[in-house]
Structures are given as structure tokens and as C-alpha cells.
C-alpha positions in Angstrom: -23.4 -60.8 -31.9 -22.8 -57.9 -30.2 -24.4 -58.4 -27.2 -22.0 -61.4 -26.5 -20.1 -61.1 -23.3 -16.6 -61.3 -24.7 -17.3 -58.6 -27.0 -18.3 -56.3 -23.6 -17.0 -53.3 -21.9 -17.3 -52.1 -18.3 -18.4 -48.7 -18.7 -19.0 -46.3 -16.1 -21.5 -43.9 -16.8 -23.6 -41.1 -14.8 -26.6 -39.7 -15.6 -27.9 -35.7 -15.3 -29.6 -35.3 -12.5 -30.3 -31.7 -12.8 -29.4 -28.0 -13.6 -28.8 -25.5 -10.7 -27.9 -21.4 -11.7 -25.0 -20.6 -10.4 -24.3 -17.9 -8.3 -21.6 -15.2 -7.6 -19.8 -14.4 -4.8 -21.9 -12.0 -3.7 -25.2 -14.4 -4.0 -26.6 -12.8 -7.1 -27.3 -15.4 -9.6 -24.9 -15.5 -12.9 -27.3 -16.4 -15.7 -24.9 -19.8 -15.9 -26.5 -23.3 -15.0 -24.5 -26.0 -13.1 -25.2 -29.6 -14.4 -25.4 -31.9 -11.2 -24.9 -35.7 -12.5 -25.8 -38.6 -10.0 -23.0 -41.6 -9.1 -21.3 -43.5 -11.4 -22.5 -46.6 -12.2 -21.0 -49.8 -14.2 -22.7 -51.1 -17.1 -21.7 -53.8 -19.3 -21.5 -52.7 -23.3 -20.3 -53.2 -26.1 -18.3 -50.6 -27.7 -17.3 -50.0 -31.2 -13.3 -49.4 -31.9 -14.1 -46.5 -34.7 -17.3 -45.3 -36.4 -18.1 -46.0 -39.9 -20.2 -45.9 -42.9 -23.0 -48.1 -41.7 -23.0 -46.2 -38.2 -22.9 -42.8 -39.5 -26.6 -43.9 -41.2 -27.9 -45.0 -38.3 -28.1 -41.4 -36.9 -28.8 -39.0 -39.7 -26.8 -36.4 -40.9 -25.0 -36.2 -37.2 -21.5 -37.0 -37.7 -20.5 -35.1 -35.0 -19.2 -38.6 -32.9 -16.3 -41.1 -32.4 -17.5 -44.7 -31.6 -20.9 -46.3 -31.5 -21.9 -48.1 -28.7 -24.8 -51.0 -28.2 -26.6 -53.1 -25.6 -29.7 -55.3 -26.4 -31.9 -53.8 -23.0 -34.2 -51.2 -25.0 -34.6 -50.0 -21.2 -30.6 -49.2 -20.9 -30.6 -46.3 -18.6 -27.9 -44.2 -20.2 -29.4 -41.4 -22.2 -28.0 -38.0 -24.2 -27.0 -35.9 -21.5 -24.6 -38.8 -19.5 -21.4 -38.9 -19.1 -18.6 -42.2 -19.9 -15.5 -43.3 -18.5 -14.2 -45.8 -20.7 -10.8 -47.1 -20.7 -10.1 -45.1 -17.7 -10.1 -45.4 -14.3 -13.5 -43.9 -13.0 -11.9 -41.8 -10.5 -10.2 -40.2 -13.7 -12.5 -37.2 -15.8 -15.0 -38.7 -17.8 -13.4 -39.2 -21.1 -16.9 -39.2 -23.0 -20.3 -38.1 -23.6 -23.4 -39.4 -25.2 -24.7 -37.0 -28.1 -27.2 -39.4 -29.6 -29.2 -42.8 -28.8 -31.2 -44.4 -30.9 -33.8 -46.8 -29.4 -34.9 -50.3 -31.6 -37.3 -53.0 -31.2 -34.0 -55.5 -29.9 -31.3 -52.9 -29.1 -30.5 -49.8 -27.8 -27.1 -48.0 -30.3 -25.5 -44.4 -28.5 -23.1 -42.5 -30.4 -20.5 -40.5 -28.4 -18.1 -38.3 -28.8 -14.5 -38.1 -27.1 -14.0 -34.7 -24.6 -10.5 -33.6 -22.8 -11.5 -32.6 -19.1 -9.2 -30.9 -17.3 -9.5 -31.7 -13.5 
């Protein structure tokens, strides 16, 4: 049922690319890395309203999360380390981030967790 269309979300998302060390001013490097994502992309999802009991089993003990998302493509390319726009415009700060995805024989379930970013 959740892979209906009505029940479906436009999400933007963008995946890590990679991780360059930054450097200082004077070109020395800071022992910080710099995450490089790649462009945002829409995908069409369906996302939970609030997390619950059933949910919360489907990961573990990790109950570090907000909403649960799902799609039936087992090949869905968003994975733990992208970043969501949802409900927002996509030029806005992402307003999420994946922390877990769990992969099944029909579906592919993400929980997330909801970040302030400051521009």
C-alpha cells in the first residue's frame, strides 16, 4: 500500500560524493574533512508522518530517528550518508538526513532524522 502513488512524496535528495581535508589559510591542512554531496535529485516516496512502535523494530535498538520512509525499488539510490529536502523548497537547507536503510526482498525502508541548518 505504500508504494501507491497518492500516498507519495517528491523528495529531493543528494548523495555523498566524497570527503576532501580542509585546509587553512595558509595551505596547511586542518585535520577536518569536507563532505562534497552531488546535485539534488527528485525521487518519488513515501514518507511516514511520525515513527512508531512497529518502525522502531524494524531497525534495532536505533531510535535515534523521526519518520520512516519506503519505496518498493530495492535499487533506490539514496543511502546513509544523503541528505533530504522534504517539505521544503530544495533551494532551502536540507531539512534531513538518512541515519539508517534497511534493504528487503520487495522494499527498500530509511529512517531519518530531522537537522536545523543554518545557511
Amino acid at each position: 500500500m505504500r508504494s501507491l502513488k497518492r500516498n507519495q512524496t517528491t523528495v529531493y535528495y543528494a548523495n555523498l560524493l566524497e570527503e576532501k581535508q580542509a585546509k587553512d589559510e595558509n595551505g596547511y591542512l586542518t585535520g577536518e574533512n569536507i563532505p562534497i554531496y552531488d546535485e539534488k535529485k527528485p525521487l518519488d516516496i513515501y514518507v511516514s508522518a511520525n515513527t512508531g512502535d512497529i518502525s522502531s523494530q524494524m531497525f534495532g535498538n536505533l531510535s535515534d530517528y523521526d519518520r520512516v520512509m519506503s519505496v518498493s525499488d530495492v535499487n533506490c539510490p539514496i543511502n546513509e550518508d544523503s541528505l533530504l529536502w522534504i517539505g521544503v523548497s530544495k533551494d532551502a537547507p536540507h531539512n534531513f538526513v538518512v541515519k539508517k536503510k534497511a534493504i528487503s526482498l520487495n522494499e527498500t525502508v530509511f529512517a531519518i532524522k530531522q537537522v536545523t541548518v543554518s545557511e
